[in-house]
C-alpha positions in Angstrom: 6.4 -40.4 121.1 7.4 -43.5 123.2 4.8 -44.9 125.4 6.1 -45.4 129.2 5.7 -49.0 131.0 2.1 -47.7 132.5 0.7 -47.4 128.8 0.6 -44.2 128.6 2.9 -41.4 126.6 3.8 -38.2 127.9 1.4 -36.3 126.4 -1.3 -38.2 127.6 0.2 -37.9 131.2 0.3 -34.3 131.0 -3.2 -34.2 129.7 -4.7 -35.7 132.7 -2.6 -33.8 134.9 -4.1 -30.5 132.7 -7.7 -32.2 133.2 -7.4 -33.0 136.7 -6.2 -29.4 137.6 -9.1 -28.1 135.9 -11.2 -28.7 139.7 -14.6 -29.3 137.5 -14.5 -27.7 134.5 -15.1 -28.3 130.8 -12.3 -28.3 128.9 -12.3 -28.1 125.1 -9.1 -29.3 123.5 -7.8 -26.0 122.6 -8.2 -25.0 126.2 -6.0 -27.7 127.2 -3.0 -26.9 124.7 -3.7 -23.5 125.8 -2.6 -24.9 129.5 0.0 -27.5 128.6 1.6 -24.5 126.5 1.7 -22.2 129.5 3.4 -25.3 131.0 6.2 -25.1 128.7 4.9 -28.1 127.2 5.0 -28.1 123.5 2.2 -30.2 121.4 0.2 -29.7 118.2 -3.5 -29.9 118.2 -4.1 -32.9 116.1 -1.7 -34.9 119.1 -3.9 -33.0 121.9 -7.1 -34.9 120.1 -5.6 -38.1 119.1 -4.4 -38.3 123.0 -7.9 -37.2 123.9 -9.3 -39.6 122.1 -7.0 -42.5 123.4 -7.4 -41.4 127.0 -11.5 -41.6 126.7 -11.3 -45.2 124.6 -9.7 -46.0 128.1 -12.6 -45.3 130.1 -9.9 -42.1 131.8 -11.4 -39.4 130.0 -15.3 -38.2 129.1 -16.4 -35.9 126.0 -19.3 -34.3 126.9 -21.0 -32.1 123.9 -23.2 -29.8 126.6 -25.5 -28.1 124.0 -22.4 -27.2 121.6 -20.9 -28.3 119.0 -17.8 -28.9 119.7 -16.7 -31.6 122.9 -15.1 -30.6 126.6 -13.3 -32.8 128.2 -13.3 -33.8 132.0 -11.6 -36.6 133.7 -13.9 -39.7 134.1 -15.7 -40.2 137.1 -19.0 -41.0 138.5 -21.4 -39.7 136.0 -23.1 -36.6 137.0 -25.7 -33.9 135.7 -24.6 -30.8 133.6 -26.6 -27.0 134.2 -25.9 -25.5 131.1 -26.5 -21.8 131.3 -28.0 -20.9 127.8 -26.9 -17.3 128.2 -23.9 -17.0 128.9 -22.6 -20.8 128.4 -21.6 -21.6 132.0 -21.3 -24.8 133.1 -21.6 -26.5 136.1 -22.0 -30.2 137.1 -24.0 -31.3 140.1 -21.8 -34.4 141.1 -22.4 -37.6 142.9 -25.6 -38.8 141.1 -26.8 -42.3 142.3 -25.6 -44.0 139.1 -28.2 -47.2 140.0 -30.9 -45.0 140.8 -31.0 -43.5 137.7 -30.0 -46.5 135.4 -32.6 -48.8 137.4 -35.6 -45.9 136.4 -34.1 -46.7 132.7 -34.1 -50.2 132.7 -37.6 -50.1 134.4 -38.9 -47.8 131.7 -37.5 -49.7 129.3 -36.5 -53.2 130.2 -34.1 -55.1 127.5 -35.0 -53.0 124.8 -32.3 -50.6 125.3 -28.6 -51.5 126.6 -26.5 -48.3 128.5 -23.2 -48.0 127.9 -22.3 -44.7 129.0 -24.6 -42.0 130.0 -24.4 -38.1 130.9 -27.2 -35.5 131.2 -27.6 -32.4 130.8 -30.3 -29.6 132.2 -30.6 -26.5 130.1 -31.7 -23.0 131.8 -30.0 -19.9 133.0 -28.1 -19.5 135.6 -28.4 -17.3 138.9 -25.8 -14.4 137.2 -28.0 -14.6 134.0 -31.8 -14.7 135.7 -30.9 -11.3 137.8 -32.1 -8.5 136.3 -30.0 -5.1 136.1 -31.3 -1.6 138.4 -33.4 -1.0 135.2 -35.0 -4.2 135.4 -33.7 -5.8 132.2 -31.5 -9.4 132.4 -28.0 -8.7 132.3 -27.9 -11.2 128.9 
C-alpha cells in the first residue's frame, strides 16, 4: 500500500481513527479489524499488526500487556494507570498521572542506575461489579 505525503498509509490512518474512537479502551488487534471491517474496510490481520507495530515505533500508538498475554492497543498519550479487574477482565485507566512525579520517585529511588524509556502501570483487583455480592451473599464472579 502507498504511503501518503504525511508518512502514513491508509491503513494506518484508519487505525488511529478505529483507536481514537475507542474513547478509552483497550483494543486488541483483532478487535480493531473487527471495527475497520464493520467499516467496510477490508485488511488482513498480519497488515492490522505490522501497522500496529509501525504506528507504536512512532511514539502514536501504546501496547499495553495488562495482565494477559496477548497486547491492547490505545492511542499514545500521557501515561496513565491501568485497574485491571481479575474477575471479569475489565479495564479501566485512571488518566492524567503527573508523569514527573512519578518518574522523579524513580530516579530518586534509583538514581543513574536505571534509564526510563517508556513506562505504564498497572493495579490488579476487582472491580465494583465483581466485589458486590449477589441476594444470597455470594460474588457475582
Amino acid at each position: 500500500m502507498r504511503k501518503p505525503s504525511n508518512g502514513l498509509s491508509k491503513a494506518q490512518r484508519s487505525i488511529l481513527g478505529i483507536l481514537g474512537g475507542a474513547r478509552g479502551k483497550h483494543l486488541r488487534a483483532e478487535e480493531v479489524l473487527e471495527s475497520l471491517r464493520s467499516r467496510g474496510i477490508v485488511l488482513h490481520l498480519s497488515t492490522v499488526y505490522r501497522s500496529l507495530q509501525s504506528l507504536t515505533s512512532a511514539g502514536l500508538v501504546k501496547r499495553n500487556f495488562l495482565q494477559e498475554n496477548h497486547a491492547h492497543y490505545e492511542l499514545a498519550a500521557s501515561p496513565g494507570i491501568h485497574l485491571v479487574c481479575n474477575s471479569c477482565g475489565r479495564v479501566r485507566e485512571i488518566g492524567n498521572v503527573d508523569e514527573k512525579r512519578v518518574l522523579g520517585a524513580v530516579k530518586k529511588h534509583l538514581g543513574r542506575r536505571f534509564t526510563v524509556l517508556d513506562w505504564q502501570m498497572s493495579l490488579t483487583g476487582r472491580c465494583s461489579r465483581c466485589s458486590r455480592p449477589d441476594k444470597g451473599g455470594h460474588y457475582v464472579r
